[in-house]
N, C-alpha and C positions, 0 to 999 in steps of 0.2 A: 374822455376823448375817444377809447376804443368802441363805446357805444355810439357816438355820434357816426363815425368812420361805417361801422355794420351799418348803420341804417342808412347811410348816403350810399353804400354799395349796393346797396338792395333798392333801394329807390333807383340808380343807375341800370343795373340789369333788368328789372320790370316795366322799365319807360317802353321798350318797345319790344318788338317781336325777334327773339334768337332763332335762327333756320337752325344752325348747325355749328357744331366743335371740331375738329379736325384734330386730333393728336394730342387734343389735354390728360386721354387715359395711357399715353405712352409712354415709358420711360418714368415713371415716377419718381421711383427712390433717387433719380440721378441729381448732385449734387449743381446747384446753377449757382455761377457765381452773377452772371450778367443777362436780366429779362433787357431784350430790345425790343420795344413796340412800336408796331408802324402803321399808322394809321392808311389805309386805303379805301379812296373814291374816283373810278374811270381814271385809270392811270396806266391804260396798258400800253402805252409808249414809253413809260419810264420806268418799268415796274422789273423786269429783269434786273435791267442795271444795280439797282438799287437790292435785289434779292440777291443775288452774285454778289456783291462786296458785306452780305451779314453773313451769309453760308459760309463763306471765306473765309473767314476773321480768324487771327493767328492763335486767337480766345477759346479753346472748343468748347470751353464749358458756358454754353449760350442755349438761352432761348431764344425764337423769335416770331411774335407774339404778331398777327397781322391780323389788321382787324378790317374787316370787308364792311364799307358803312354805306349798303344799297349800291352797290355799282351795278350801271348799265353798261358797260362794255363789256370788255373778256379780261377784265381785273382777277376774276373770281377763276376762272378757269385755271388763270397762271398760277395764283397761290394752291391752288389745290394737285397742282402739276408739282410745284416745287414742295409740299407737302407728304407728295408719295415718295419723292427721292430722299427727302430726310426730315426723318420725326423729331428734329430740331424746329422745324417751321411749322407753329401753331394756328388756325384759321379760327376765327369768331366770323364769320358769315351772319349779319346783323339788317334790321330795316333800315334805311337811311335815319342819324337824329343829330348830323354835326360832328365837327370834330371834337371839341371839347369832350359829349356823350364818348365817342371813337377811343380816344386815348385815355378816360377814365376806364374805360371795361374792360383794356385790354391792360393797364397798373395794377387793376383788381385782381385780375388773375394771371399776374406774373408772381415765381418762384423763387426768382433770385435774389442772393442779396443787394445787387443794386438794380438799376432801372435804366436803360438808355433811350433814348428817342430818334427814331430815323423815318425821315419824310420820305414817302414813295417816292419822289419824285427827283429824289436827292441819292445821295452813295457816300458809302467811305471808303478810307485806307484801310487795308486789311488789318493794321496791329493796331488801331485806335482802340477797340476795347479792352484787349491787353494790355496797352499803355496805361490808360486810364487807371482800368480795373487794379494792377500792382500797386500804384497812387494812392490810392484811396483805400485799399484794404490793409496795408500797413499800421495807416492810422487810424482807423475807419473815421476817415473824412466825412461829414455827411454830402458832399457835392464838390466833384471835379470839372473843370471845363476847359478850353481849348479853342487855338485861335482856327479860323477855319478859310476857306477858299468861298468864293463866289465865282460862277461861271456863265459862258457864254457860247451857244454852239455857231462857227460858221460853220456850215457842209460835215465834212468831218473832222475838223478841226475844233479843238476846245479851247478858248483863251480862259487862264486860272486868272484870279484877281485875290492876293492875298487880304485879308481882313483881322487885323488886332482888335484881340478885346478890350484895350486897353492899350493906350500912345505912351504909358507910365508904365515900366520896366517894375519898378519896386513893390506893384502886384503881382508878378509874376515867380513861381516856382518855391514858394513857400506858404506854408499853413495859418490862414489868415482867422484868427479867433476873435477880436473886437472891436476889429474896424466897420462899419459902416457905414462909412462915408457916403455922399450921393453919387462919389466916381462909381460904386460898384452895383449902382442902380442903370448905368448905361451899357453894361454886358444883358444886354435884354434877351435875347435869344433862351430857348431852353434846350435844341435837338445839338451842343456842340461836346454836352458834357455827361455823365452818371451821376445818380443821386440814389442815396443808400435807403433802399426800401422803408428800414424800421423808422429812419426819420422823416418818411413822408406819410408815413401811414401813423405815424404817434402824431404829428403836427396835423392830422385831416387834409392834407396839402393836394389840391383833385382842380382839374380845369374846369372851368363855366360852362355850362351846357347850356347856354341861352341857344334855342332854336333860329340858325338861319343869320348868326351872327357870327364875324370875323372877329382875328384876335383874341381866341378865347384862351387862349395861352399866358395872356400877358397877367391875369390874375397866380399864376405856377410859378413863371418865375419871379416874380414879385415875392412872394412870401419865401422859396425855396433860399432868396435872400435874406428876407428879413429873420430868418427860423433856423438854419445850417449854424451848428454851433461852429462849426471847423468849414472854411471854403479853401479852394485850391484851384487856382488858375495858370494852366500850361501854355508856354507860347511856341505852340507848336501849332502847326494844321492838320486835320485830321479830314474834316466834316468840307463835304464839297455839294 
């Protein structure tokens, strides 16, 4: 399986053309508990927001892995702004090849011992990866998750819209080892929770790179289900 994983990574990174790295030679020896990867394409309306609530994070032991996939606005400029102010924020400056491609290259070359997902376009609470991260490293959980917010802007006003992962209480807040039932196939999302490196990388666990295709996710958290010997679900919100 480690063989298979080397060669899907290298088929990954050779698909297209890398411009540039931003901060993978900095800070090396420092100990990461939590890679957060964010995939970025023309987002530079929501692209601060979303970089202020990782910089933030009550977690310091973060990376944050941004992976630039061919933007044409001034996505590129922001990450490389918020890259001088702290060698925490990593940039892959990449050809456009999809999200899927996007979030495979930048799991590839995360540090941490887990992995979180954060959508450009989206923000967190500042202790969500704290929260998490104590969760799941206790037992090392392979995958924690969390109920999360949906929002809506009028003007400057936000309406939150809470979202349970789950209407059944009795998945919530304990260490789930051999249930898999099909209830725990309708928490479909993958950017609400952390999943522990070694078991995504022993499992080959990597999103679909179908070119020019939506939902390429939905193959990640599929398996991160079928494959997590230990799940853990928080009913809490974190992920807005």
């Amino acid at each position: 399986m480690e063989n298979m994983y080397q060669k899907q990574m290298e088929e990954t990174r050779n698909k297209v053309n890398v411009h540039q790295l931003i901060n993978f030679d900095k800070d090396v020896e420092r100990k990461i508990k939590v890679s957060i990867v964010v995939p970025v394409c023309n987002v530079e309306s929501f692209l601060r927001e979303c970089l202020d609530s990782a910089i933030n994070q009550t977690l310091k032991d973060i990376e944050i892995i941004c992976v630039n996939d061919g933007s044409t606005d001034n996505s590129l400029q922001i990450l490389e702004e918020y890259a001088k102010k702290d060698v925490r924020v990593k940039v892959i400056d990449k050809d456009n090849a999809g999200y899927g491609h996007a979030m495979n290259i930048g799991m590839d070359m995360a540090r941490g011992e887990y992995i979180g997902i954060l959508e450009s376009d989206d923000f967190v609470k500042l202790d969500m990866f704290e929260t998490l991260y104590e969760i799941a490293h206790k037992d090392q959980i392979d995958m924690v998750k969390a109920d999360f917010y949906r929002f809506t802007v009028d003007g400057e006003y936000r309406h939150l819209y809470y979202h349970f992962l789950s209407p059944k209480q009795e998945y919530y807040n304990r260490i789930i080892t051999e249930d898999r039932g099909i209830d725990l196939f309708k928490f479909t999302n993958t950017w609400t929770g952390i999943y522990r490196t070694e078991f995504l990388r022993s499992n080959n666990i990597r999103h679909q790179e179908t070119p020019g295709a939506s939902y390429q996710d939905n193959g990640f958290w599929f398996q991160t289900t079928i494959c997590a010997k230990s799940l853990y679900y928080l009913d809490k919100p974190f992920y807005m």
